[in-house]
C-alpha positions in Angstrom: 0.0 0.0 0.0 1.8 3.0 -1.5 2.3 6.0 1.0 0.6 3.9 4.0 2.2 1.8 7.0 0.1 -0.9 8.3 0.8 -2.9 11.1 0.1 -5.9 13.1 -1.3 -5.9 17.1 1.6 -8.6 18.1 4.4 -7.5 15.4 4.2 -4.5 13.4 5.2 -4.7 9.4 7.7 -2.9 7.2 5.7 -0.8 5.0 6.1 -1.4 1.2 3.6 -3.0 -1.7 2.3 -6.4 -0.5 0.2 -8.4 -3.2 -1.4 -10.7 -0.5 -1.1 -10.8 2.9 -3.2 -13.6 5.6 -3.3 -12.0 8.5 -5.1 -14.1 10.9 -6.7 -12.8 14.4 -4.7 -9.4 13.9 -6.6 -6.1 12.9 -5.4 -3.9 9.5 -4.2 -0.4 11.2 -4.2 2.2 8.4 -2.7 5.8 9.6 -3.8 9.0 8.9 -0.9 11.2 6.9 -1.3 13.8 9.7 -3.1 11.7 12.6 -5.3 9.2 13.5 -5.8 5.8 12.5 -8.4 3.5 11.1 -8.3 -0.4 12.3 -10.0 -3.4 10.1 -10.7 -6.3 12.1 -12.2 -9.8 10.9 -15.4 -10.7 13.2 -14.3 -13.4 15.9 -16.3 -15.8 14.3 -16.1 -15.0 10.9 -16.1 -17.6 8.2 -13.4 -17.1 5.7 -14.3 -15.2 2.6 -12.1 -13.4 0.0 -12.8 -9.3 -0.3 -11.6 -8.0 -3.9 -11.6 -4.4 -4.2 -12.5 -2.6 -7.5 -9.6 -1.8 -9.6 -10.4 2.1 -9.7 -12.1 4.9 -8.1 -15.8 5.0 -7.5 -17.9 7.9 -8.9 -19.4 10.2 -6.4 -22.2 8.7 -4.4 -21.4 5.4 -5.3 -21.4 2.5 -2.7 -19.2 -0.7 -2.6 -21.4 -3.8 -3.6 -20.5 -7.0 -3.0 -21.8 -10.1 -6.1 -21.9 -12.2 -3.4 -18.5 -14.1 -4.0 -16.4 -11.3 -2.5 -15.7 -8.7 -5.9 -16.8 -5.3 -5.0 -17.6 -2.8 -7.3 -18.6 0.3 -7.2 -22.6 1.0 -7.5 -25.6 2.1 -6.4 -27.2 -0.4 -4.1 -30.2 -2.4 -5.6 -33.9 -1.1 -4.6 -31.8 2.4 -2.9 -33.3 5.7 -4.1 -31.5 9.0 -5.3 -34.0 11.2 -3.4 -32.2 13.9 -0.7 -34.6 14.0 2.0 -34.4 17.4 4.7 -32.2 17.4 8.2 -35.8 17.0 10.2 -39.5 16.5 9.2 -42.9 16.8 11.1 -44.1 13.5 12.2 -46.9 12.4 10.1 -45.8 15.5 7.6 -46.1 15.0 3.8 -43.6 15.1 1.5 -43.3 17.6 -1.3 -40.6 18.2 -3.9 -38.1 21.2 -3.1 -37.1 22.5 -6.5 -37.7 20.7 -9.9 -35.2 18.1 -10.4 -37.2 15.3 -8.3 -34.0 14.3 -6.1 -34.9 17.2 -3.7 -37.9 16.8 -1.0 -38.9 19.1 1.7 -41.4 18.6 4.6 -44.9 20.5 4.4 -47.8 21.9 7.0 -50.0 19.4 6.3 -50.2 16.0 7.5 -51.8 13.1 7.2 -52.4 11.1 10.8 -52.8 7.2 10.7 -56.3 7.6 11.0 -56.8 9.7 7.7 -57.0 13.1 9.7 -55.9 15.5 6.5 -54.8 18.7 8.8 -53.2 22.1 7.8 -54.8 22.5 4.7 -55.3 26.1 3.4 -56.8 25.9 0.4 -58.2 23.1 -1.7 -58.3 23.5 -5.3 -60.7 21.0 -7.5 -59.6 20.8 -11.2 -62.5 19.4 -14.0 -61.1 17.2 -16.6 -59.5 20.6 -18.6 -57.9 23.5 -16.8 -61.1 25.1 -14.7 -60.7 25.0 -10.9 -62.6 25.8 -7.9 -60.8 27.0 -4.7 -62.2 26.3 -1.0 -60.8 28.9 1.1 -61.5 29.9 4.6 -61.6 33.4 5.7 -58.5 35.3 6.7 -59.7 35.2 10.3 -61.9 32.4 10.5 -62.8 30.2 13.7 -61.7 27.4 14.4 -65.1 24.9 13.5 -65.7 21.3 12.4 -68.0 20.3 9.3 -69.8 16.8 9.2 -71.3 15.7 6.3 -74.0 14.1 5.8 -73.8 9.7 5.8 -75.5 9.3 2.8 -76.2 11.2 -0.7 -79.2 14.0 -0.8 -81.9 13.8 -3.1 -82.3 16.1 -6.4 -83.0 19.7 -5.3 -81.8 19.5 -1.7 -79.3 21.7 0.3 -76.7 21.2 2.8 -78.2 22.2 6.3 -76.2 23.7 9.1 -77.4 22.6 12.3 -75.2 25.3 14.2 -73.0 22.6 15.5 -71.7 22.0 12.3 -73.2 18.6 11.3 -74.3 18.9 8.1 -77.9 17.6 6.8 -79.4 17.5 3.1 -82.9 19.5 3.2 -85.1 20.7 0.7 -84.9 24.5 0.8 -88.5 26.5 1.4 -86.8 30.4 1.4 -86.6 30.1 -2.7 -88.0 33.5 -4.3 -88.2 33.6 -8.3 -88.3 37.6 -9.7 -88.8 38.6 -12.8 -87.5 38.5 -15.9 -86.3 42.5 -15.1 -86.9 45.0 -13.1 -86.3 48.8 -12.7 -83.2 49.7 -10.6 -84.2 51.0 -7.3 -87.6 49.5 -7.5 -89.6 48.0 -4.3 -89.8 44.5 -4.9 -93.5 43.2 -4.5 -94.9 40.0 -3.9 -97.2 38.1 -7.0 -99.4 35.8 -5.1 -99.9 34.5 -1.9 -96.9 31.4 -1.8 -94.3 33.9 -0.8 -92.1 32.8 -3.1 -92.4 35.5 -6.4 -91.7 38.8 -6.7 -92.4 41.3 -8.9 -91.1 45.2 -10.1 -93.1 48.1 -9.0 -93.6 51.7 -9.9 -92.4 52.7 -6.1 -88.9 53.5 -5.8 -86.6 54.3 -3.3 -83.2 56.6 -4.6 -79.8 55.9 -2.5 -80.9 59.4 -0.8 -84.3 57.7 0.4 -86.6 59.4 -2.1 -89.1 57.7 -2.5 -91.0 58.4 -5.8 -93.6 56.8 -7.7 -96.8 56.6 -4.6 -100.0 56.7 -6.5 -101.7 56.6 -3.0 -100.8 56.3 1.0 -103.2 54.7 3.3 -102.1 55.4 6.8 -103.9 52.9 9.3 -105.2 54.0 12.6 -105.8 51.1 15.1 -109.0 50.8 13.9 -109.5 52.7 10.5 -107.2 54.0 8.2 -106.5 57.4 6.0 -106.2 57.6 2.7 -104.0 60.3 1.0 -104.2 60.8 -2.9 -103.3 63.2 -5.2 -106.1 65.1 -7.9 -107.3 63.1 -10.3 -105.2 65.6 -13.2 -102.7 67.1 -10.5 -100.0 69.4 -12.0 -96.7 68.0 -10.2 -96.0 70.8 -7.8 -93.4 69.9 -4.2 -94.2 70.0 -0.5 -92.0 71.0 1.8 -92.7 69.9 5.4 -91.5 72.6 8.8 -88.3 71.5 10.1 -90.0 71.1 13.5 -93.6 70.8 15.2 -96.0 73.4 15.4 -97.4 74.6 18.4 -100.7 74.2 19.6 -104.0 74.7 17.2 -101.4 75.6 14.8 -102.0 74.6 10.9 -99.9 74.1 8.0 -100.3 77.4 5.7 -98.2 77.2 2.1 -96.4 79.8 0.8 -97.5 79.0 -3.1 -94.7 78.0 -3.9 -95.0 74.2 -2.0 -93.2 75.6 1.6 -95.2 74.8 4.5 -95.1 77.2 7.3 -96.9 76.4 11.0 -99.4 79.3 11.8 -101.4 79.8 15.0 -104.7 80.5 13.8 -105.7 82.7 16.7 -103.1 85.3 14.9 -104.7 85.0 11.8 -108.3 86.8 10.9 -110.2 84.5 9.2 -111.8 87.7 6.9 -110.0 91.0 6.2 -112.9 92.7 5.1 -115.8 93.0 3.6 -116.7 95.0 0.2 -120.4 96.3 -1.1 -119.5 98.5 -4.0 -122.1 100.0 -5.8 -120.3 102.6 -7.9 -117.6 102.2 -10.5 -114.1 103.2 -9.2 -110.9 102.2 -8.1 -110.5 99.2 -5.7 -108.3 99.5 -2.5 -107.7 96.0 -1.1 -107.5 95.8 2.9 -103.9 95.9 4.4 -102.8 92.3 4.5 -105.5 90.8 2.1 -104.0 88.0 0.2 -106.9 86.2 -1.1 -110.5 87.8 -1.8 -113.8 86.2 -2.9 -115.5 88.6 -5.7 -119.4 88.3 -7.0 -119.5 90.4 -9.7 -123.3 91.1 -10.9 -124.2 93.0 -14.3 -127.8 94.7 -14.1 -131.2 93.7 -15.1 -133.3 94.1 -17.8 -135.8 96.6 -18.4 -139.8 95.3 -18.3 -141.4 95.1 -21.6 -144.5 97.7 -22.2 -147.8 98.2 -24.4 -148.4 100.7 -27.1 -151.3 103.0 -27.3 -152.7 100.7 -30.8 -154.2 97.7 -28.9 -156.4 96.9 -26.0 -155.9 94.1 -23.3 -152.3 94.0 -23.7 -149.3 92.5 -21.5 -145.7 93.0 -21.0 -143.3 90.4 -19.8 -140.6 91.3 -17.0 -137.0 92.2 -17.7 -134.2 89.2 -17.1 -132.1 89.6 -13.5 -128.2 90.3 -14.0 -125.5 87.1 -14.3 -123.3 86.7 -12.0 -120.0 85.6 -12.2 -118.1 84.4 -8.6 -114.3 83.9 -8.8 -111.1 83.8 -6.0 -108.9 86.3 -6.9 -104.9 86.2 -5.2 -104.6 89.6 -3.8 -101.3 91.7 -3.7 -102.4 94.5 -1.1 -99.7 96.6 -2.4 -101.8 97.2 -5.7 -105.4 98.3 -6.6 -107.9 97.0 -9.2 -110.8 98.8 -11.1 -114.5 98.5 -10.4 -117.6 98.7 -13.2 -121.2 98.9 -12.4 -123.3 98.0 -14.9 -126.9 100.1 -14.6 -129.9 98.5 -15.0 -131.7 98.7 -18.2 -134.6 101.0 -19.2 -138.4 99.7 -19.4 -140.1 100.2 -23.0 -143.5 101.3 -24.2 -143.3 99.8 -27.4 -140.9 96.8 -27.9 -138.4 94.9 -25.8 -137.2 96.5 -22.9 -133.2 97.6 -22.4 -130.6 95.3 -21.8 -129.1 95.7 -18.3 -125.4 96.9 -18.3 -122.4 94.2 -17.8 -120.2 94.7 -14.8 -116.2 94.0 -14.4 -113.9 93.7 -11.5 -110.3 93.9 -13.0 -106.9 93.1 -10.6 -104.7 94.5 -10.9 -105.6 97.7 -12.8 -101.9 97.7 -14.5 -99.4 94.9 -15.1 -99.4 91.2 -15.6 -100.5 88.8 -14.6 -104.6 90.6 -13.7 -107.5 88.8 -14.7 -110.6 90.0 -15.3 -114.6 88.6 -14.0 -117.7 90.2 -16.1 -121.5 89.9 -14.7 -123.4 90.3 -17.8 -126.5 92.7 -17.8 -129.9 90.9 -18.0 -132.0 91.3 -21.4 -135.4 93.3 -21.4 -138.5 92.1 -21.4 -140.8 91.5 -24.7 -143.4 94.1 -25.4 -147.2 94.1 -26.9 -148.0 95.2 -30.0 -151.2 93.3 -30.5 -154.5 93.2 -29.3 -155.8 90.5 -27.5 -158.5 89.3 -25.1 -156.6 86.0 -24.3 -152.9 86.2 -24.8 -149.9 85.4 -23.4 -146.2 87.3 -23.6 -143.5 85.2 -23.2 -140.4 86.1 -21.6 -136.8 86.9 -23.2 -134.9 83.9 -23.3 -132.0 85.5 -24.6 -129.0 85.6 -22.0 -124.8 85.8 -21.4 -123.0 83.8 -19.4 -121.1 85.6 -16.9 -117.7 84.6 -17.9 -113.7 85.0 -16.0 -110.5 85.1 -17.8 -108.2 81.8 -18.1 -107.8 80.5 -14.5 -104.2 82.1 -14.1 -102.0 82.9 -11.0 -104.5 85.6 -10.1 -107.6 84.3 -10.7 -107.5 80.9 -8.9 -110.6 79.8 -9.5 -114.8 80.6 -10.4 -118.2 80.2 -11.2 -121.2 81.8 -13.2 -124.4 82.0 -12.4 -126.7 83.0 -14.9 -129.8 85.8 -14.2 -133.3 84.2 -13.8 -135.4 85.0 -16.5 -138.5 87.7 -16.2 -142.1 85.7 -16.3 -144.8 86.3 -19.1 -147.7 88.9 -19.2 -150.9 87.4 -18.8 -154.4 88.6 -20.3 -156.7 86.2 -19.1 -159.9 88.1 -20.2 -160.7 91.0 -21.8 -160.1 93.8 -19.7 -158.5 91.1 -16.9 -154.6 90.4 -16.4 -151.3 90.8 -15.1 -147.7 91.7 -16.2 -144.6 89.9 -16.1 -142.5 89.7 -13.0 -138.7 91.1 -13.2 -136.3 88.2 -12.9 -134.5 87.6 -10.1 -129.9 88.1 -10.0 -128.1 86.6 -7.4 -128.5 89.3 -4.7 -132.0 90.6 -5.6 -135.5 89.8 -6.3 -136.6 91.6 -9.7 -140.1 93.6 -9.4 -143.4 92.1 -8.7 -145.3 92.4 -11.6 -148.8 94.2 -11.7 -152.7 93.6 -12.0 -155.4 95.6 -13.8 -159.4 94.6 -13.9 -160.8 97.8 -15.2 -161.5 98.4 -18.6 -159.8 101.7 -20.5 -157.1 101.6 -17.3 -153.2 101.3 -18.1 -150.3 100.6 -15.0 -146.5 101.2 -15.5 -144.2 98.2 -14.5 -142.4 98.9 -11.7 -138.7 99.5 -11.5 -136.2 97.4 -9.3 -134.2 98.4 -6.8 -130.8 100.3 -7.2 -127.9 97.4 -7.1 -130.1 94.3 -6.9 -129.3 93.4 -11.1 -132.9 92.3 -10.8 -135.2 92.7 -13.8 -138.2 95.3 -13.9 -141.6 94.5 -14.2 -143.9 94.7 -17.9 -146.6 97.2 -18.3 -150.3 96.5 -18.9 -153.3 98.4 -20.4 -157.0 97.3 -21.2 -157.5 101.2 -22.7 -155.5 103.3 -25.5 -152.7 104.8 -23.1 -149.5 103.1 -23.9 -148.1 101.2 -20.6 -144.1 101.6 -20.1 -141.9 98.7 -18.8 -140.2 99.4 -15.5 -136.1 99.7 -15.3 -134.4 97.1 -14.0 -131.9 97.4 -10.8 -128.4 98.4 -11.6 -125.5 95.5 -11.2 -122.9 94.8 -7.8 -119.9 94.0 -6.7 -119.2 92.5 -3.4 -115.6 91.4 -2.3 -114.8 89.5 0.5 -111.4 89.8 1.8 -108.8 87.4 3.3 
């Protein structure tokens, strides 16, 4: 052995090549170059065999095998892996490749006990027979809980139960809702049917500010009975603004016109300003304060038809009372209006009596918006020409129709009322009759008509009152003196302030 010294335990030997040596009983000493040394020995009951060593160097992480007659070689023993494993490993641990070159494995978190107990799993991906996957993932800070699942396979259409314990159970679900095919975003969602289990869009929504939009009507219920608030059947959209706190006692809500609702005590508000009987044409002052103010404006009546001096036994028919129109006007105090009387018109001898004359409220006198209201004057009644013993003179039944402007922000609102018409003269027989009665306006009674039962005798209708727009009554004769119609009353305006 070149460079070596070996020796024997009873006699050492000279160092130098040997080619075969027995050494019997006495252990091989090989010395280190520096220090140390490394002793063979034969077992003490070893049966002799022959050792041959290879006849060069092995490669690196080769072993010395024996072929079972004593040759050696060098070679990677049979059934002996080429797998490095890690310094230390968690009991019970898998295994997993470190790197890619499959010689390399490290340990893992998860493990697999002896009873199958998978543990340390953090998330369990499922791939289909191509590349799609679905992950099972807890949450980031999840509890620690168990799932048991159920012993047996569920039927078709059932759901895994949780029973809060964590043992699982196939049920059929009964919470399933079915909604429509779409729906309009931010609608309320409402039932179809009694099962519970559709839904269906509505025209209520709710906006991410909690508008809500869309109410056709609210019924508020009371513990016994319930409220019903609607809007007009043709309302104009217009906004309500609610106070931003109670009201006080026997307060009310009172809006601006423009949709802001204000609390007032009603003890600190008149319920009428004033009160207006104007029987002249002029200027009209509204009452400090007034913001609203009722109007009836009445035109004036007709004149009462009369008899000429030609025939005998004749009758006149009464004059028709004044129209009326009645409107609610929005009143700016700051500004005046104009007022028209319409006089009352004039009883005839001869024909049909005068036509009453129309009156007018106008507010505001100047500017826009105004609106104006017009009470038309009652026609006259007819007059007799003709002779006759038994006859009968029929009223007028011409007439106007008190009339407004359009409904604007002035004039909020109105009526008409039309004048009543006068009634007929009567000759019942010769020399025997009555005239016709003036119609009646609004506000007054037209005149009472008259009698006559004397032959060669003639009466004068009699003329209404001053500012009742009622109609005067006809004239009548059974001689050759004409009869004159009375005048009719002159027209009114009465304003009630608010």
């Amino acid at each position: 052995m070149s460079g070596k010294s070996f020796y024997l335990a009873r006699a050492p030997l000279i160092p130098g090549d040997i080619n075969t040596t027995v050494l019997q009983g006495t252990p091989l000493v090989l010395s280190g170059s520096v220090s140390g040394t490394v002793v063979i020995s034969a077992s003490a009951t070893s049966t002799s065999y022959d050792l041959t060593l290879p006849n060069a160097q092995g490669a690196a992480n080769t072993f010395l095998g024996n072929n079972g007659t004593g040759v050696l070689s060098w070679s990677i023993p049979a059934g002996a892996g080429d797998v490095v494993g890690p310094a230390s490993a968690t009991d019970t641990a898998l295994a997993i490749y470190s790197g890619t070159t499959g010689k390399i494995i490290q340990n893992s978190v998860v493990t697999l006990s002896s009873l199958g107990v998978v543990a340390g799993v953090r998330t369990l991906t499922l791939t289909d027979s191509t590349t799609n996957t679905i992950s099972i993932t807890p949450a980031t800070t999840t509890t620690t809980y168990v799932l048991t699942l159920p012993s047996a396979q569920g039927a078709a259409n059932t759901y895994l139960q949780n029973n809060g314990s964590g043992t699982l159970t196939w049920v059929t679900d009964t919470g399933y809702v079915t909604g429509p095919a779409s729906a309009t975003d931010t609608a309320l969602a409402l039932y179809s049917g009694t099962t519970g289990k559709i839904i269906q869009n509505s025209t209520v929504t709710v906006s991410s500010v909690g508008a809500v939009a869309g109410v056709a009507s609210m019924a508020l219920k009371g513990t016994t009975n319930s409220v019903t608030i609607s809007p007009a059947a043709a309302t104009a959209a217009y906004p309500l603004t609610l106070p931003a706190a109670q009201g006080a006692a026997n307060s009310f809500l009172s809006n601006n016109g423009a949709g802001a609702l204000s609390w007032l005590v009603a003890t600190s508000v008149a319920p009428v300003k004033g009160l207006k009987y104007i029987t002249a044409s002029g200027v009209y002052t509204p009452t400090a304060g007034t913001t609203r103010a009722f109007v009836y404006c009445t035109g004036g009546g007709g004149g009462g038809g009369g008899c000429t001096t030609v025939p005998n036994n004749s009758s006149g028919s009464g004059g028709n009372g004044g129209g009326t129109y009645c409107g609610l006007f929005a009143i700016d105090d700051t500004k005046v209006g104009t007022v028209t009387i319409g006089g009352g018109g004039l009883g005839n001898s001869a024909t049909t009596g005068g036509t009453g004359g129309a009156s007018t409220f106008l507010f505001p006198s100047t500017g826009t918006p105004s609106a104006t209201i017009t009470g038309p004057g009652g026609f006259g009644g007819i007059g007799k020409t003709v002779s006759n013993d038994n006859s009968v003179t029929l009223p007028n039944i011409s007439y106007s129709t008190p009339s407004g402007t359009a409904i604007n922000a002035v004039l909020l609102g109105g009526f008409p009322v039309v004048g009543q018409m006068g009634s007929p003269g009567i000759m019942i027989v010769a020399d025997s009759g009555c005239s016709g009665a003036g119609g009646s306006s609004m506000f007054g009674i037209g005149s009472y008509g008259v009698v006559i039962n004397n032959s060669n005798t003639q009466v004068n209708g009699i003329n209404c009152a001053a500012n009742s727009g009622g109609g005067g009554s006809g004239g009548i004769r059974t001689g050759s003196t004409l009869a004159q119609g009375g005048n009719g009353g002159s027209g009114v305006i009465i304003i009630m302030e608010y």
